[in-house]
C-alpha positions as CSV (number, residue, x, y, z in Angstrom):
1,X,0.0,0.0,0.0
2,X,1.3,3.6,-0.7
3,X,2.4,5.6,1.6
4,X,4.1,9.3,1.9
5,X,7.3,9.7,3.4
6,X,7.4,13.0,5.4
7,X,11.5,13.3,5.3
8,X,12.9,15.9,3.7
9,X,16.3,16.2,2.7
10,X,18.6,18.4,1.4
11,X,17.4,21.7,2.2
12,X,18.9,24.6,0.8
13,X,18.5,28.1,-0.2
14,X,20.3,29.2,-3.6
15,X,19.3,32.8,-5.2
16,X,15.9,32.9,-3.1
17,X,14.5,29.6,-4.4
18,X,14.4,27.2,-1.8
19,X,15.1,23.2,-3.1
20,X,14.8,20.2,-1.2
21,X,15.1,16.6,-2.3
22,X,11.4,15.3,-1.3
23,X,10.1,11.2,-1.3
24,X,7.3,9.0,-1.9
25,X,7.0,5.3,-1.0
26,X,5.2,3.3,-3.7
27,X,5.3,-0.6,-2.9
28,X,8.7,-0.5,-0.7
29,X,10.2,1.8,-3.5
30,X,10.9,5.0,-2.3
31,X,10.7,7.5,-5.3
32,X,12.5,10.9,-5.0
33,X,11.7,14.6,-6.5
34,X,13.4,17.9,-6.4
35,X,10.8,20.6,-5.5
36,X,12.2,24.2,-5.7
37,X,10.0,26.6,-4.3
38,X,10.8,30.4,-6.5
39,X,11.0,33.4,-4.3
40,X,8.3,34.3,-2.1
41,X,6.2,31.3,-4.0
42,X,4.8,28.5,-2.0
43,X,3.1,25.1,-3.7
44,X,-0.2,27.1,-3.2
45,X,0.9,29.4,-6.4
46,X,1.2,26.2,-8.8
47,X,4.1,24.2,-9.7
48,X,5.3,22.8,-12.8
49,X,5.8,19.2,-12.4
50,X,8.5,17.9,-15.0
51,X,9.5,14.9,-16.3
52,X,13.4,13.6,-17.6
53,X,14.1,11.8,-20.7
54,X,15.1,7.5,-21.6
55,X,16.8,6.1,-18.6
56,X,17.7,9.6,-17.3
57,X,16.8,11.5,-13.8
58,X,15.8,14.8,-12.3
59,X,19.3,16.3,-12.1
60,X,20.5,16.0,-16.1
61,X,21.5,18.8,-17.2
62,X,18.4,20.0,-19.7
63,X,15.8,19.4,-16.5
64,X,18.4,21.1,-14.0
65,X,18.2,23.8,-16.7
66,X,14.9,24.2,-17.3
67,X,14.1,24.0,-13.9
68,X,16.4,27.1,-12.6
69,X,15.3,29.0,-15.6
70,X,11.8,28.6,-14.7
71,X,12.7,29.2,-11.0
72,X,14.1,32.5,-11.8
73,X,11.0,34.0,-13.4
74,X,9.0,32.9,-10.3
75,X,7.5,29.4,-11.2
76,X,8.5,26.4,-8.9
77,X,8.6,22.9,-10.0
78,X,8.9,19.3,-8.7
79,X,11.7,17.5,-11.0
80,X,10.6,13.4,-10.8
81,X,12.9,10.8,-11.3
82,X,11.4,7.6,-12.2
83,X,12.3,4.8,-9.8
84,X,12.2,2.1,-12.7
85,X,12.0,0.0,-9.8
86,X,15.3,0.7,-8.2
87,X,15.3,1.9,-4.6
88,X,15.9,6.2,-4.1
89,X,17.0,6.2,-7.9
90,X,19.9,8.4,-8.5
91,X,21.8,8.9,-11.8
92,X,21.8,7.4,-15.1
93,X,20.4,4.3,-15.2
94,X,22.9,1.3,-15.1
95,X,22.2,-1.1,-18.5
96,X,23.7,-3.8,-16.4
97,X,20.7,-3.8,-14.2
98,X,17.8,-7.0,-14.7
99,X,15.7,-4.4,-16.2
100,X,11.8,-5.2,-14.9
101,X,10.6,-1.6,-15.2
102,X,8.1,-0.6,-17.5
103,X,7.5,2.5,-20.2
104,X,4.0,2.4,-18.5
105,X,5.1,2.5,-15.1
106,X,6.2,6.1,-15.5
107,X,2.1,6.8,-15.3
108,X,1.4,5.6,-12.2
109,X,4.5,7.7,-10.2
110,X,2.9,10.9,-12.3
111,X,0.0,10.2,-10.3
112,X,1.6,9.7,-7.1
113,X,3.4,12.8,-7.2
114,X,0.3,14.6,-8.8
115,X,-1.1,13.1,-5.3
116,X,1.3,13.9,-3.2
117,X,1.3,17.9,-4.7
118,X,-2.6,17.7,-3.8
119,X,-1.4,16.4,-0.1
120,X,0.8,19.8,-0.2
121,X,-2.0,21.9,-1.0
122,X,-1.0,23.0,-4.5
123,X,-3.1,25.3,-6.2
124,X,-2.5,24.3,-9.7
125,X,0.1,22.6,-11.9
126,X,1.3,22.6,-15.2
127,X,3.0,18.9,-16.4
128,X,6.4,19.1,-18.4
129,X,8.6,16.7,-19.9
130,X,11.5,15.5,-22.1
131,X,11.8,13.0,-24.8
132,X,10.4,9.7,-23.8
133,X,9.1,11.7,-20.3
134,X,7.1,13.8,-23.2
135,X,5.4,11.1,-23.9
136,X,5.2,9.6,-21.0
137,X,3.4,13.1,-19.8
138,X,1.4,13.5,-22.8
139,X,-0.2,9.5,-22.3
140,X,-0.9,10.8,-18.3
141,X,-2.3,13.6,-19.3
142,X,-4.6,12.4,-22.1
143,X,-5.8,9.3,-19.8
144,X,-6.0,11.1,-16.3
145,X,-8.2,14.6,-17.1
146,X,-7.2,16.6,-14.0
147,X,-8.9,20.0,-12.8
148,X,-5.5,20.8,-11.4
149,X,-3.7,20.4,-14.8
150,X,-4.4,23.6,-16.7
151,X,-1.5,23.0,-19.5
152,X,1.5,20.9,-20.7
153,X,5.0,21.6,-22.2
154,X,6.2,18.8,-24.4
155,X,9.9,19.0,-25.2
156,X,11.4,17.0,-28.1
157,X,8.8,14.4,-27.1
158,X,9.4,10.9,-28.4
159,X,7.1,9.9,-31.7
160,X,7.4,6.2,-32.4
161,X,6.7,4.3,-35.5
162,X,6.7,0.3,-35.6
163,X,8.4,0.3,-38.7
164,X,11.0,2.6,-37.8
165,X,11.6,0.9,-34.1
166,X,11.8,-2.6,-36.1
167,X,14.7,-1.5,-39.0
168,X,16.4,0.3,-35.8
169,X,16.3,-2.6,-33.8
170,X,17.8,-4.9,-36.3
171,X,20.6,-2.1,-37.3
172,X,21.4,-1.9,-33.6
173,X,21.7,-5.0,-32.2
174,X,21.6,-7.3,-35.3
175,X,18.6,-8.8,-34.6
176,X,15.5,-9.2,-35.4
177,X,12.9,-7.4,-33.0
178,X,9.9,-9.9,-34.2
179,X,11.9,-12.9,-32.7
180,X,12.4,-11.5,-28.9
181,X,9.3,-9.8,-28.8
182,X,7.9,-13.6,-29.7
183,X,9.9,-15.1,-26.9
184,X,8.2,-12.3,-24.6
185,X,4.4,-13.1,-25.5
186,X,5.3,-16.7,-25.3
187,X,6.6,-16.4,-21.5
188,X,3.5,-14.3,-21.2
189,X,1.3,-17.0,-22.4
190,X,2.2,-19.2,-19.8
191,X,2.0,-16.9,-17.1
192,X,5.6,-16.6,-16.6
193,X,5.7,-12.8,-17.8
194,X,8.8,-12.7,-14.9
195,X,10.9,-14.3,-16.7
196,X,14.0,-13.2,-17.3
197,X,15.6,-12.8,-21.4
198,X,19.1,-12.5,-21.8
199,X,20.9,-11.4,-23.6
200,X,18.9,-9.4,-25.4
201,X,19.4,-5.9,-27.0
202,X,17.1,-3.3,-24.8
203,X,16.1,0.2,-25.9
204,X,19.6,1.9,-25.5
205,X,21.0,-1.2,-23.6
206,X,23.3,-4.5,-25.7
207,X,23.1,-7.8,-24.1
208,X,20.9,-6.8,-21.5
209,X,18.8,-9.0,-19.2
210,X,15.4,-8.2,-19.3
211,X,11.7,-9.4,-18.1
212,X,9.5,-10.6,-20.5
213,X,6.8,-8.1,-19.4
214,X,9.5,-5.3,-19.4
215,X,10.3,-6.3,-22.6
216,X,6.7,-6.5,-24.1
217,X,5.7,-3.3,-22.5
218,X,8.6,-0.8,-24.1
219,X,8.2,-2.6,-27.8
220,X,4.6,-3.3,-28.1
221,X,3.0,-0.7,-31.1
222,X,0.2,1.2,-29.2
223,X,-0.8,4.6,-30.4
224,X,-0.1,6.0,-27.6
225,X,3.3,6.0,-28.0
226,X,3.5,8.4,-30.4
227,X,2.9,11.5,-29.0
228,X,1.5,13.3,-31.9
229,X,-1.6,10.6,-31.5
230,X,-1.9,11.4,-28.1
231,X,-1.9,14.8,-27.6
232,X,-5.5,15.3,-29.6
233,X,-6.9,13.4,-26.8
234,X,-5.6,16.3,-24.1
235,X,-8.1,18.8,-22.5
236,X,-5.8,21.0,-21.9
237,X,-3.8,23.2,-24.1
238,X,-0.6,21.5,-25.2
239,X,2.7,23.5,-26.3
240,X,5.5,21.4,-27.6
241,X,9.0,22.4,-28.5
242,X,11.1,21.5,-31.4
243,X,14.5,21.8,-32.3
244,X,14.9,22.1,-36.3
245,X,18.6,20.4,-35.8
246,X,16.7,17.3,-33.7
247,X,18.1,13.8,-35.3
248,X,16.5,12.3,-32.4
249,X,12.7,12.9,-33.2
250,X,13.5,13.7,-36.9
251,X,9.3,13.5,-37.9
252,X,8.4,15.2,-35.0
253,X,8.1,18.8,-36.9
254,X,5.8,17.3,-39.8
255,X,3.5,15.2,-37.6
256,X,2.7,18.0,-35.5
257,X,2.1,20.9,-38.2
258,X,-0.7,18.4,-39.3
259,X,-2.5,18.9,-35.8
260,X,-1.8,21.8,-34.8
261,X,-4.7,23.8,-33.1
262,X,-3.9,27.7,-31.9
263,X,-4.6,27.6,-28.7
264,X,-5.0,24.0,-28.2
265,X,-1.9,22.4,-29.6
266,X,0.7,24.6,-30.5
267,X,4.1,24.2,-31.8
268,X,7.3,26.5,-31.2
269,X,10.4,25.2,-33.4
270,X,13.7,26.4,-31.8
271,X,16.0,27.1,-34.9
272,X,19.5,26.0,-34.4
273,X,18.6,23.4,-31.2
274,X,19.2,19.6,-30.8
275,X,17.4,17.3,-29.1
276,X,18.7,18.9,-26.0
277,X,18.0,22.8,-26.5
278,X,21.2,23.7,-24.5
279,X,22.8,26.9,-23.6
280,X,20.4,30.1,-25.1
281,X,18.0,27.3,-26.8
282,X,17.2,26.7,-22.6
283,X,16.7,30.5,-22.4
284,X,14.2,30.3,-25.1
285,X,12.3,27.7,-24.7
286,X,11.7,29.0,-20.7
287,X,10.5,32.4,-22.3
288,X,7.9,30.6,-24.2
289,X,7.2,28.4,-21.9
290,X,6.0,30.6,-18.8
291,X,4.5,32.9,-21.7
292,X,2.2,29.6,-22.8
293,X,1.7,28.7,-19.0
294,X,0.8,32.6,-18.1
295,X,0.8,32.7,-14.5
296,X,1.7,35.5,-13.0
């Protein structure tokens, strides 16, 4: 059963924004969060709750970015880091791990923390995230209709085509994605979804071990994992960013040009940016950002 932790750690104050490391128990996993409160702002006055990229955590350097940025012109946020079942998760995650976490498990803990900011009395909230955490947002936010939600900020977020992840797989790890994902459904047949693959190529990991259920869950072709699909099932307005020198999310321009919505789903392309929007990109893309959110 889930309980809140009431510890917090790491308390500091840096520039008048006040950060402290803050945790959530979720089936004897504790998950941890930065929160950084902006100057003279308490959770009351919203907070933008963001979410990292493939494998990554709360501290990389685009969410650390993004998050003082947004601190300086008065907005807090809460940084996640998905536990991918590993215990107070800090870091890059380690491919020689037994990897048994899911893609999907990354909407449950945006629930728990959109919980646990409820629990602190926040007043409203804006969701944001990176690359795979853009979709990962986008799928909460298009499944889990929230008064409390009243926008989202997708950043380079991850499109996905079965076509495309199947030629990729087989150029990666010389293999054909069809025969592991058969092994997968096979274990899952016979209720044995637990079991353990290896070794098998992994999303950015070689010769990794791997559940069948993990396994299944991150290759499986659902339209939700394209977050171009998903967005149009979002309430709330959606802005996502674009860098026109992204080789990451390459069809990520055209898919959303063919949606877009003023108001509703918008688009800003950052000319010059990578996947990563480092440096001045980071500059503008907060100046956008708080201008989409538009609290005060």
């Amino acid at each position: 059963m889930t309980r809140f932790l009431t510890s917090l750690l790491l308390l500091f104050v840096l520039s008048g924004v006040q950060a402290e490391e803050v945790f959530l128990e979720d089936n004897g996993i504790r998950l941890n969060a930065q929160l950084s409160l902006a100057d003279g702002k308490s959770v009351k006055d919203g907070v933008v709750l963001m979410l990292h990229g493939t494998f990554a955590h709360n501290q990389m350097e685009i969410m650390q970015t993004v998050a003082d940025l947004l601190n300086e012109q008065g907005y807090s946020t809460l940084a996640i880091t998905l536990g991918l079942n590993i215990d107070n998760r800090h870091g890059m995650l380690d491919c020689g791990i037994t990897h048994t976490h899911k893609h999907t498990d990354a909407l449950k803990e945006i629930g728990l923390w959109m919980d646990w900011l409820k629990g602190q009395g926040a007043g409203k909230v804006a969701l944001l995230g990176h690359s795979r955490g853009g979709n990962q947002i986008a799928w909460y936010a298009a499944k889990n209709p929230d008064p409390l939600v009243q926008s989202v900020v997708l950043i380079a977020p991850a499109t996905w085509d079965i076509k495309y992840e199947t030629a990729d797989y087989k150029k990666r790890y010389n293999e054909e994605l069809k025969t592991i994902m058969d092994r997968a459904l096979e274990q899952q047949k016979r209720g044995n979804g637990e079991a353990i693959i290896r070794p098998v190529g992994f999303v950015y990991c070689p010769e990794a071990a791997v559940s069948a259920d993990s396994f299944v869950d991150y290759y499986t072709d659902r339209p939700e994992r394209n977050t171009p699909t998903v967005i149009q099932d979002i309430k709330v307005p959606v802005l996502v960013f674009a860098g026109s020198e992204d080789d990451v999310v390459k069809d990520l321009i055209p898919q959303v040009e063919a949606i877009q919505k003023p108001g509703k789903i918008d688009m800003v392309v950052i000319d010059g940016s990578d996947h990563f929007f480092r440096d001045l990109y980071a500059e503008d893309l907060v100046d956008e950002a708080t201008a989409y959110i538009g609290w005060e």
